[in-house]
C-alpha positions as CSV (number, residue, x, y, z in Angstrom):
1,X,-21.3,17.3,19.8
2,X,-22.5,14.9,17.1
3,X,-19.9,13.6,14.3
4,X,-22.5,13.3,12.3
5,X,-23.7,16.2,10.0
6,X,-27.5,16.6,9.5
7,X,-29.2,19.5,7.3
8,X,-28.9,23.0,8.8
9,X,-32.9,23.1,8.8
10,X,-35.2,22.0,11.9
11,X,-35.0,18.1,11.6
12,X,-34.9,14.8,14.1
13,X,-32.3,13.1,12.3
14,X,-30.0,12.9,15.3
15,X,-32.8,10.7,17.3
16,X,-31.7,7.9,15.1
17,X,-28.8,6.2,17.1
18,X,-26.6,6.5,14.0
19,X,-23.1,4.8,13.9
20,X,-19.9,5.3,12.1
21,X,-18.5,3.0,9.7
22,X,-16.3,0.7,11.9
23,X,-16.4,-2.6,13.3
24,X,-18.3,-1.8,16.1
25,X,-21.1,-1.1,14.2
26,X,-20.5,-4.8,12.1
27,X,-20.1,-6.8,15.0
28,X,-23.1,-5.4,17.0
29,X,-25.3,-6.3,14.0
30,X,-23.4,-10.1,13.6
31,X,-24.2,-10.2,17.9
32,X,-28.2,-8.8,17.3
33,X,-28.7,-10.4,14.2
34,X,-30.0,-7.6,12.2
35,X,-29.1,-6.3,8.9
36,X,-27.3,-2.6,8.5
37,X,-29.1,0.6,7.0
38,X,-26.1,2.1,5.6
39,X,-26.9,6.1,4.6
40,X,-24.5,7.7,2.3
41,X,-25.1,11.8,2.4
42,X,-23.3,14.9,1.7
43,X,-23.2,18.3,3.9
44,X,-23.5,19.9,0.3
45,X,-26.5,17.7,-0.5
46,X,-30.2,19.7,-1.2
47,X,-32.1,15.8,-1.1
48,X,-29.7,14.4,1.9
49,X,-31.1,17.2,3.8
50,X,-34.7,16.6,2.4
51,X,-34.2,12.9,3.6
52,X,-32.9,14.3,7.4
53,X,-36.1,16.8,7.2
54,X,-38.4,13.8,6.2
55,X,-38.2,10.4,6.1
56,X,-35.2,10.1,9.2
57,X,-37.5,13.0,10.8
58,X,-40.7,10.4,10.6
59,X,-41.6,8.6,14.4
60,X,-42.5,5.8,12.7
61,X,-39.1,5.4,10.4
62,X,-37.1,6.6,13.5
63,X,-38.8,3.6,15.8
64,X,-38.4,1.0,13.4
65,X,-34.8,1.8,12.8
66,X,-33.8,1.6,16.4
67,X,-35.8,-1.9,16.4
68,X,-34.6,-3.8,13.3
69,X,-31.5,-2.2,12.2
70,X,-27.8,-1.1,13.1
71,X,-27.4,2.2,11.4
72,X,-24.4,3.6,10.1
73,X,-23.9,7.0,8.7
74,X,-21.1,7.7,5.6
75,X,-20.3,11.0,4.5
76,X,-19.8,11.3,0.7
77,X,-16.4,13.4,0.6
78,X,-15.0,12.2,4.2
79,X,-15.3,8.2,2.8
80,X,-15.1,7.9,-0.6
81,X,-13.7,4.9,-0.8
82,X,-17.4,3.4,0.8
83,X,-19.0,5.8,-1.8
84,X,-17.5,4.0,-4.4
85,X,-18.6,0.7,-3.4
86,X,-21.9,1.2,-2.0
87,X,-23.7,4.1,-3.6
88,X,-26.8,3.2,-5.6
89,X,-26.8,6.0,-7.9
90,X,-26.7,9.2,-6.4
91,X,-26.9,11.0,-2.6
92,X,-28.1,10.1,-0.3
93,X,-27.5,6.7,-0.8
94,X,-29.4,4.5,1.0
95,X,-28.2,0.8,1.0
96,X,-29.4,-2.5,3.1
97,X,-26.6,-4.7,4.0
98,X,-26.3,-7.8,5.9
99,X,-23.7,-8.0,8.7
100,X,-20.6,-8.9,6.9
101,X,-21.4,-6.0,4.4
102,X,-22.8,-7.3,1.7
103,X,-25.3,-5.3,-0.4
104,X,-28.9,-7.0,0.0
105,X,-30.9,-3.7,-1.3
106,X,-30.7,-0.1,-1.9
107,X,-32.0,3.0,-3.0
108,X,-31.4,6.8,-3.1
109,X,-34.1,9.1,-1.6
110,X,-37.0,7.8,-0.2
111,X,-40.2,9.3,1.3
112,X,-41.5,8.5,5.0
113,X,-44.1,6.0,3.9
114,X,-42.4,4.2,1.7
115,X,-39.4,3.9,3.8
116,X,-41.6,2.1,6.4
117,X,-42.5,-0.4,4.1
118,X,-39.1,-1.0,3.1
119,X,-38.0,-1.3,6.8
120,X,-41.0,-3.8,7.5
121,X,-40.2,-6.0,4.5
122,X,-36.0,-5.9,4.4
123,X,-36.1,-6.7,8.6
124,X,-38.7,-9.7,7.9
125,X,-37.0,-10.8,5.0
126,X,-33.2,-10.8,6.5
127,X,-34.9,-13.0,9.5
128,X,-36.2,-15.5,7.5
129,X,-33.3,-15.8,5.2
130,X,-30.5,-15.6,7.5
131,X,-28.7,-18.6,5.9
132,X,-28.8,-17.7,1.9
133,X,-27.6,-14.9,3.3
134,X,-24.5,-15.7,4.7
135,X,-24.0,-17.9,1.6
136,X,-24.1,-15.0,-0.6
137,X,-22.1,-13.0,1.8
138,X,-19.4,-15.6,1.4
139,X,-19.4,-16.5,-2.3
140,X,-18.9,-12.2,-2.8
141,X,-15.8,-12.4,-0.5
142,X,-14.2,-14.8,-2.7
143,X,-14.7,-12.6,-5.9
144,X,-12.0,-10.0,-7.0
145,X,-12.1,-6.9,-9.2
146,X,-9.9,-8.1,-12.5
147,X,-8.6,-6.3,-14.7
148,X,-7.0,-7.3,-18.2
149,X,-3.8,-6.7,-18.4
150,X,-2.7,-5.9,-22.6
151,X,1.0,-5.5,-24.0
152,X,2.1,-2.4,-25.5
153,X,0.6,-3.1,-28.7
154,X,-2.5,-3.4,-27.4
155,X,-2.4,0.7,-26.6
156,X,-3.0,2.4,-30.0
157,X,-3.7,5.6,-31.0
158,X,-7.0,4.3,-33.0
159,X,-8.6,3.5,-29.5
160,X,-8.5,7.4,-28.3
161,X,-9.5,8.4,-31.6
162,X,-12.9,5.7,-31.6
163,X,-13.4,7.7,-28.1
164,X,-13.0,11.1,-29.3
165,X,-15.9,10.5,-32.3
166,X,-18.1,8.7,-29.4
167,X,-17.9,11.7,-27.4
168,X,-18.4,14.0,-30.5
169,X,-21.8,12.0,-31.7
170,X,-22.6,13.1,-27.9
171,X,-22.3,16.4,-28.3
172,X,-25.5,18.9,-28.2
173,X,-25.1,21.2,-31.1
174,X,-28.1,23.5,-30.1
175,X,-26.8,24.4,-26.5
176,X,-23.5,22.5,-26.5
177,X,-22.5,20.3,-23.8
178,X,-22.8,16.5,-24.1
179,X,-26.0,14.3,-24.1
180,X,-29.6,15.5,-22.5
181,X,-30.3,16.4,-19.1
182,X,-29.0,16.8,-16.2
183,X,-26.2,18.0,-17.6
184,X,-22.6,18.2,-15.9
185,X,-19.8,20.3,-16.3
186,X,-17.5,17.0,-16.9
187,X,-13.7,19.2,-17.2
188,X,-12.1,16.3,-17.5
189,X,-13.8,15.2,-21.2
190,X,-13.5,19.0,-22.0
191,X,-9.7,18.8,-21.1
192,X,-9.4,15.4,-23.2
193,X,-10.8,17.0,-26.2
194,X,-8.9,20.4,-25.8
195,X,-5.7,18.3,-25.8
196,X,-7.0,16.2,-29.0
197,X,-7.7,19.2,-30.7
198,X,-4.1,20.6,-30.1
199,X,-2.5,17.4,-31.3
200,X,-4.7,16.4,-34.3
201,X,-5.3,20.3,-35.4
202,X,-9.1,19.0,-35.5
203,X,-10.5,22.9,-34.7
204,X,-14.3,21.0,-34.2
205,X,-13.4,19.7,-30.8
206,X,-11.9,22.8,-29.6
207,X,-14.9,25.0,-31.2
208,X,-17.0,22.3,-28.9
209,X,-15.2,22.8,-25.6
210,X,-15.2,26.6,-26.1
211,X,-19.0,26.5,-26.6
212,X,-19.4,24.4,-23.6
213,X,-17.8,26.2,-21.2
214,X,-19.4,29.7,-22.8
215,X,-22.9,28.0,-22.5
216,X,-22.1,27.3,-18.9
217,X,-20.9,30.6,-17.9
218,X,-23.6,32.2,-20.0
219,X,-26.5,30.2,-18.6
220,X,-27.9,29.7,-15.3
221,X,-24.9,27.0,-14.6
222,X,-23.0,30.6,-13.4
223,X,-24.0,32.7,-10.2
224,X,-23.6,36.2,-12.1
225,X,-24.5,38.2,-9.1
226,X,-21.4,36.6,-6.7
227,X,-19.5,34.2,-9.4
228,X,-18.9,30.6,-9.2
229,X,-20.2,27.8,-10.9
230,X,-23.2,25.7,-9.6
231,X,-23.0,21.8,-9.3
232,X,-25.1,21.0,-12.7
233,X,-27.8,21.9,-15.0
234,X,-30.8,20.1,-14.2
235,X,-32.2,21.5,-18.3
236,X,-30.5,20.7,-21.6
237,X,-30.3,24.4,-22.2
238,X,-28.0,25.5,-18.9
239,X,-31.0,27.4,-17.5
240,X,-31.9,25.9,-14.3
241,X,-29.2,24.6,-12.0
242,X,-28.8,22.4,-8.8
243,X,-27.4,25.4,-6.7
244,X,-23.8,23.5,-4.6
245,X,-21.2,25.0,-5.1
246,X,-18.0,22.1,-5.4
247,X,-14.6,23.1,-4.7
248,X,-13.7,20.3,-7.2
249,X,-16.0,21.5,-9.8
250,X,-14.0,25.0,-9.4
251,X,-11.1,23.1,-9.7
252,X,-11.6,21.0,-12.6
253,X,-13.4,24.4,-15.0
254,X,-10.7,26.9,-13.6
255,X,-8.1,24.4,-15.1
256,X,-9.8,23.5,-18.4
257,X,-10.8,27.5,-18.9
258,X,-6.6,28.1,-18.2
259,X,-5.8,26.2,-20.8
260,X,-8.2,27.4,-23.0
261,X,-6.4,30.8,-22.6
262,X,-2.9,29.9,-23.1
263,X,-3.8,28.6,-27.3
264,X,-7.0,30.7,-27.6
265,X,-7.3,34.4,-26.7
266,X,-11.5,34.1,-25.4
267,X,-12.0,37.6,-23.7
268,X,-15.3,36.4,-22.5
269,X,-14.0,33.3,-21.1
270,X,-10.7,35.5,-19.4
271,X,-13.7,37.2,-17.7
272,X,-15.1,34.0,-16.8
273,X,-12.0,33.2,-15.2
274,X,-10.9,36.0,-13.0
275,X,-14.4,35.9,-11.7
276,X,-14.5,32.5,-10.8
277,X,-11.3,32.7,-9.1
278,X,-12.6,35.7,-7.5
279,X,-15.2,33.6,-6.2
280,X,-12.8,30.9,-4.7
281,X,-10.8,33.5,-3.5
282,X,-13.7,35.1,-1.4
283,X,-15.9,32.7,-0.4
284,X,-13.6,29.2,-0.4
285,X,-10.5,30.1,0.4
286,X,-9.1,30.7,4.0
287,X,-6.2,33.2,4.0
288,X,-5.3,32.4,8.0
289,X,-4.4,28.7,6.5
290,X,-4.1,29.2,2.9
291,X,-6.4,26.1,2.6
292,X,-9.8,26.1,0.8
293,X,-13.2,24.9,1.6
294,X,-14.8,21.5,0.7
295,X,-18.6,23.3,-0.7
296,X,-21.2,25.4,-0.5
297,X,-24.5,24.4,0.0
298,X,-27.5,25.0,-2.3
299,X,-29.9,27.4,-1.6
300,X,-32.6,28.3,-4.9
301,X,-34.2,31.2,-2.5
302,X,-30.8,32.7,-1.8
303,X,-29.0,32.8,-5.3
304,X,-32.6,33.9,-6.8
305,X,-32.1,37.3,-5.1
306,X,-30.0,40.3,-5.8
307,X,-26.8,41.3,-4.8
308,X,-28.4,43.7,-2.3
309,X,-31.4,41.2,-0.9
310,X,-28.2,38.8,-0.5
311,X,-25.6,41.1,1.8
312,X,-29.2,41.4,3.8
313,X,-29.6,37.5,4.2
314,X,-27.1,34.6,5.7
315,X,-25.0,32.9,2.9
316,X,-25.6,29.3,2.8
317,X,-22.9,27.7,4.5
318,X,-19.4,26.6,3.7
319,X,-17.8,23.4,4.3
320,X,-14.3,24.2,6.1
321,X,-13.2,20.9,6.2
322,X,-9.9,20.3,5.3
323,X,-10.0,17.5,2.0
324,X,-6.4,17.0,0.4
325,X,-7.9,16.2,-3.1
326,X,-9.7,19.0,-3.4
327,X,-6.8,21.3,-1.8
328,X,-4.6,19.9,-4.5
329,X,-6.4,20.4,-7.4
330,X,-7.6,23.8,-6.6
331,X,-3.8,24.7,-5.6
332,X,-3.0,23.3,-9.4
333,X,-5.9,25.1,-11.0
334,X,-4.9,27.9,-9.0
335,X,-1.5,28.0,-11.0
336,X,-2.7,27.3,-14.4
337,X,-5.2,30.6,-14.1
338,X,-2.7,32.8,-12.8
339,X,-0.2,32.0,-15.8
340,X,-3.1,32.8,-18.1
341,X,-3.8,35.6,-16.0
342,X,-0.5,37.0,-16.2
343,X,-1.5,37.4,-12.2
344,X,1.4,36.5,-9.6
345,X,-1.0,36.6,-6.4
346,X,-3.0,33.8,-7.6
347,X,0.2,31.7,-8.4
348,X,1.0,32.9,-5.1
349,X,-2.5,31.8,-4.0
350,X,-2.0,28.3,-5.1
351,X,1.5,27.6,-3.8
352,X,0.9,28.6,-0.8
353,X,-1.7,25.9,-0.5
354,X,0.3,23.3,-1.8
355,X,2.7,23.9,1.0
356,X,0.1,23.5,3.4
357,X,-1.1,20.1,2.5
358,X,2.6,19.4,2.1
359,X,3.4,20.8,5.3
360,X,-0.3,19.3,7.4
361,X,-1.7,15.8,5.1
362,X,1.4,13.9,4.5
363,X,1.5,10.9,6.8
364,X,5.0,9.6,7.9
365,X,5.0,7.4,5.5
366,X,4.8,10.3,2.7
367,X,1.3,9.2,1.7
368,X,-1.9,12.0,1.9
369,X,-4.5,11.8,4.4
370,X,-8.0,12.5,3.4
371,X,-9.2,14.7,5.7
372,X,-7.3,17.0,8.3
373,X,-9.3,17.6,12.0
374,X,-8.0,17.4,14.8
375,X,-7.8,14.6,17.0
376,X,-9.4,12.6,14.4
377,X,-7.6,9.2,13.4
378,X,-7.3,10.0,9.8
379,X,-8.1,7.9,6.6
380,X,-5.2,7.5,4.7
381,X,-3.5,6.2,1.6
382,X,-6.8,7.3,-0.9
383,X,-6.0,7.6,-4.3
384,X,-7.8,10.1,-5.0
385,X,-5.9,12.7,-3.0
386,X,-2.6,11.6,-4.1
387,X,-3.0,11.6,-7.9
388,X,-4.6,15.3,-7.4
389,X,-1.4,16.1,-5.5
390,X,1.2,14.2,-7.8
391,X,-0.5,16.1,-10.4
392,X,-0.7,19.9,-9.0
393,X,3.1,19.5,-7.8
394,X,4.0,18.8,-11.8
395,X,1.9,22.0,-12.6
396,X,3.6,24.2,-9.5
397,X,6.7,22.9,-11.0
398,X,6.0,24.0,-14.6
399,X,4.5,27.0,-14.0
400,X,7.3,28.6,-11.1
401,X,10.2,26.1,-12.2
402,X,10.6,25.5,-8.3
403,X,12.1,22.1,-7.8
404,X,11.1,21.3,-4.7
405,X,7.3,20.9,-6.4
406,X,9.4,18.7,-8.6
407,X,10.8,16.4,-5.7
408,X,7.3,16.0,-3.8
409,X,6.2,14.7,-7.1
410,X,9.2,11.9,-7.3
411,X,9.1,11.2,-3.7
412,X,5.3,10.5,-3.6
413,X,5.3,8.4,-7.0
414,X,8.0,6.3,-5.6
415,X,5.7,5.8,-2.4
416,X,3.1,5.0,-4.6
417,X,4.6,2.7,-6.2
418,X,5.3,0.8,-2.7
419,X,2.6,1.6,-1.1
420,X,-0.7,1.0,-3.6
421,X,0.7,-0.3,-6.0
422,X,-0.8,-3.6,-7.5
423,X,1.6,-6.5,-8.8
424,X,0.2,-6.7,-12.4
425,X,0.2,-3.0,-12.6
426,X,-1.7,-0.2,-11.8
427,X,-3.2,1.3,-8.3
428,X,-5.5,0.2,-5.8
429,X,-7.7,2.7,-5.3
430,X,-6.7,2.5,-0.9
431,X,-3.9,1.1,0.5
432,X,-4.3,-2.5,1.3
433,X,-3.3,-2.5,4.7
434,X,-6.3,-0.4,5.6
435,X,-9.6,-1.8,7.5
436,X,-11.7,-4.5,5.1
437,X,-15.1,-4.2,6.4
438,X,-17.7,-5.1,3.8
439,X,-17.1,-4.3,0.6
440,X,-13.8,-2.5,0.9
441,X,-12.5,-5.7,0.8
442,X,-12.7,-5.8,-3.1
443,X,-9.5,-4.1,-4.2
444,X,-10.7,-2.0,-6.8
445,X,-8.3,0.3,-9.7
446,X,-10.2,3.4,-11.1
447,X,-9.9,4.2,-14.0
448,X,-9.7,7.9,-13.9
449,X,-7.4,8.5,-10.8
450,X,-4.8,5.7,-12.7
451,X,-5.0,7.5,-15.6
452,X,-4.2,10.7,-13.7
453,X,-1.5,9.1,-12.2
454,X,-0.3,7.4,-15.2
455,X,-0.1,10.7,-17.1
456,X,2.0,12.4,-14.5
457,X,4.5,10.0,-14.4
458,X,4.8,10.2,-18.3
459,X,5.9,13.9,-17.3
460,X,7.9,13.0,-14.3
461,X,9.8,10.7,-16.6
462,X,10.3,13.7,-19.3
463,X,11.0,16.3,-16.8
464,X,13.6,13.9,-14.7
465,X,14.8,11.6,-17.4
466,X,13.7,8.6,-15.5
467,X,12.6,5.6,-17.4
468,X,11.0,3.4,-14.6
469,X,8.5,6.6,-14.7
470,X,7.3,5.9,-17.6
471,X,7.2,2.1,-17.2
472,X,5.4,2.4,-14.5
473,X,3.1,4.3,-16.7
474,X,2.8,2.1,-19.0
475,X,2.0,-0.8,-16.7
476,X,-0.7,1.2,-15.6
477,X,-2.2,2.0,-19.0
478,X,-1.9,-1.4,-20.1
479,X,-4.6,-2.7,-17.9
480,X,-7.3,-0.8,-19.3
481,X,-5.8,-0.9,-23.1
482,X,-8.6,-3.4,-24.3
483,X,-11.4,-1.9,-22.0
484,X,-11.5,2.0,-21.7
485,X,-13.8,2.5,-24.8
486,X,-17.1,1.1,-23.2
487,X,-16.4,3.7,-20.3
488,X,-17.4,6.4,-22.5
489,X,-16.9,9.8,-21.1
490,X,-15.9,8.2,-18.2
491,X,-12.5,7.7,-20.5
492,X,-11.6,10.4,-21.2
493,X,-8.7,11.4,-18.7
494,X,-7.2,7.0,-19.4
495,X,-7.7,8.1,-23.2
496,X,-5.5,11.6,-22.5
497,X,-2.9,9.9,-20.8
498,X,-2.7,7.3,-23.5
499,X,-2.0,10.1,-26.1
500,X,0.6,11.3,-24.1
501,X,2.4,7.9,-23.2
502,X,2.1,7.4,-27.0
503,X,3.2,10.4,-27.7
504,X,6.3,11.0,-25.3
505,X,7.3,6.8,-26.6
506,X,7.7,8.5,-30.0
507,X,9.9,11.0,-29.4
508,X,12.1,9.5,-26.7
């Protein structure tokens, strides 16, 4: 059986003599002299499976491909780390490197013809300029992500408020929501503003969350007939969707809805909730493992039809593997709801998946692993997966008062610490040990996941009395003191854990 995953429709993807991401793959195209057509795609993906259908269906693609090029095939949620370094602006992502991995060209979809083209002119071009080539290759390698490290008086309160009114002069006041189309359902700004509005008393921002998340679940952004909420809205107005259906998308409005709830009585939104759990419950979740289910594809014919014309058809498929972030935040989320619920089963629900990626996706070293299969060497050490998990243990802890949540939570921020943990503060995004092929050689520090991280060892150090927690938070914070701002929404968790640092400093 292939490793690779093509769309579930008729297609002659597979004929391309695809490779994973490896050195294998780097060295045969150093030995043959060609360049690498890297594909990023996603089993959730409607246009990666238009691409498999079409243009890596195409004789003419398929031939010139096994001619001029080393192929390697990425998926999205197994490699994230590559995702974040290579993507060119959506999935699939389809990028031209040269043999040492650096980036000559790229694009996202692209049709047959064109495609051939592009082969023709990257394979002549890579020929002819094999020496610039290198050159470039070698002047990247040499570059480094930096970051600016600030003092403590460099993080102010002023710089979350300039975020909050850039965000706010964002904000759609027709069909709420934030900016024009597509839009996304972005819990983590709605979650930075909730928290903004409970500590300023400014009722706007949480009048704007509230009509957000109502627009969504009153708009075509919500499956009515079997719950859940779909990826995005392709329209300003919430109408029309793109039909996936993301585990972390769950996550992410199940939380933000939860803690809507515990300030603000919202009957329609309680509704919203239990539904959407409902959903999760049924269709993600797996009660033999207590572990839940990557995605759902999109499929406009299916979620057109009625519940009846749909218990007559297949259900597009669901994504089983086994992804520690996305297990972890759920599990959180999953907590959250059922205290707003006032529902033990789906605390119940949610701990019993955080024991499982406690029990199965800790390596010996007490770091996560990415992805559970077996047999599979896994990737390890992402940071994604632990600052979801760091984070859900804090909230299994607050929410059951079970100290053994509490413990994970110390004993994988002190691995953190020693493990991706950078010397001038702050996380790499992988653990440095790991493979360096191409571009994963750049050691890069999100933003986002630091700030997640950051945040939860603000509470770790209330919750334990531990000062180094929160001067490890700190040091974290303080590289993006003098930056965050131009992120925009992109911000908004860095600016939430800033208010909180702030915040908990006052009081100590």
């Amino acid at each position: 059986m292939s490793q690779f995953r093509f769309s579930p429709r008729p297609n002659q993807a597979h004929e391309i003599p695809w490779n994973a991401w490896g050195p294998e793959a780097f060295a045969q195209a150093e030995r043959e002299g060609k360049p690498i057509l890297l594909s990023i795609s996603a089993v959730w993906c409607h246009w990666c499976h238009v691409m498999d259908e079409t243009t890596y269906s195409d004789p003419g693609v398929i031939d010139a491909i096994r001619r001029q090029f080393v192929p390697i095939r990425v998926d999205n949620d197994e490699r994230p780390d590559i995702n974040a370094r290579y993507n060119m602006g959506g999935w699939p992502t389809t990028a031209f490197l040269s043999a040492d991995g650096t980036t000559l060209a790229g694009a996202t979809y692209v049709p047959p013809v064109q495609m051939q083209h592009i082969l023709t002119e990257i394979a002549q071009w890579y020929h002819d300029n094999a020496a610039q080539v290198a050159q470039r290759g070698a002047e990247i390698r040499e570059r480094r992500l930096a970051h600016q490290t600030a003092t403590r008086d460099d993080m102010r309160i002023e710089g979350v408020r300039d975020l909050v009114e850039s965000i706010a002069r964002t904000y759609d006041e027709e069909y709420a929501g934030f900016g024009e189309a597509p839009k996304f359902p972005q819990p983590e700004l709605l979650e930075f503003l909730l928290n903004e509005s409970e500590a300023t008393g400014e009722a706007r921002l949480h009048e704007m969350v509230v009509r957000t998340l109502r627009a969504m679940a009153g708009g075509g952004m919500y499956d009515r007939v079997e719950g859940g909420f779909f990826r995005y809205s392709t329209t300003r107005d919430w109408s029309v969707p793109h039909f996936e259906k993301m585990a972390e998308d769950h996550a992410g409005l199940i939380r933000v809805i939860s803690l809507v709830l515990r300030h603000s009585p919202q009957e329609e939104l309680r509704a919203t909730l239990r539904s959407a759990v409902e959903y999760v419950t049924t269709v993600l979740r797996d009660p033999q493992t207590s572990t839940f289910a990557g995605s759902q594809d999109a499929d406009e014919e299916y979620y057109a039809l009625s519940l009846e014309e749909r218990r007559r058809r297949r259900a597009p498929c669901v994504d089983r593997t086994l992804y520690s972030d996305r297990n972890a935040a759920l599990a959180g989320a999953f907590c959250l709801a059922g205290a707003a619920l006032e529902d033990d089963a789906v605390v119940a629900n949610g701990v019993e998946t955080l024991d499982t990626v406690h029990e199965r996706m800790l390596d010996a070293d007490g770091l996560l692993v990415h992805v559970h299969r077996e047999g599979d060497r896994p990737v390890c050490g992402l940071i994604g997966d632990q600052a979801a998990y760091l984070r859900a243990s804090i909230e299994a802890h607050d929410v059951t008062n079970e100290d053994r949540f509490l413990d994970r939570a110390a004993a994988l921020a002190d691995t953190l610490e020693r493990r991706l943990g950078a010397p001038d503060g702050g996380f790499y995004d992988r653990a440095p040990e790991q493979e360096h092929l191409g571009r994963l050689a750049l050691q890069d520090k999100p933003i986002a996941e630091n700030a997640i991280v950051a945040e939860s060892l603000v509470r770790l150090s209330e919750l334990l009395d531990e000062e180094r927690y929160r001067q490890l938070a700190e040091r974290t914070l303080s590289i993006y003191a003098k930056t965050f701002v131009h992120a925009g929404a992109f911000a908004a968790p860095y600016a939430r854990a800033l208010r909180r640092f702030l915040s908990s400093v006052a009081h100590c």
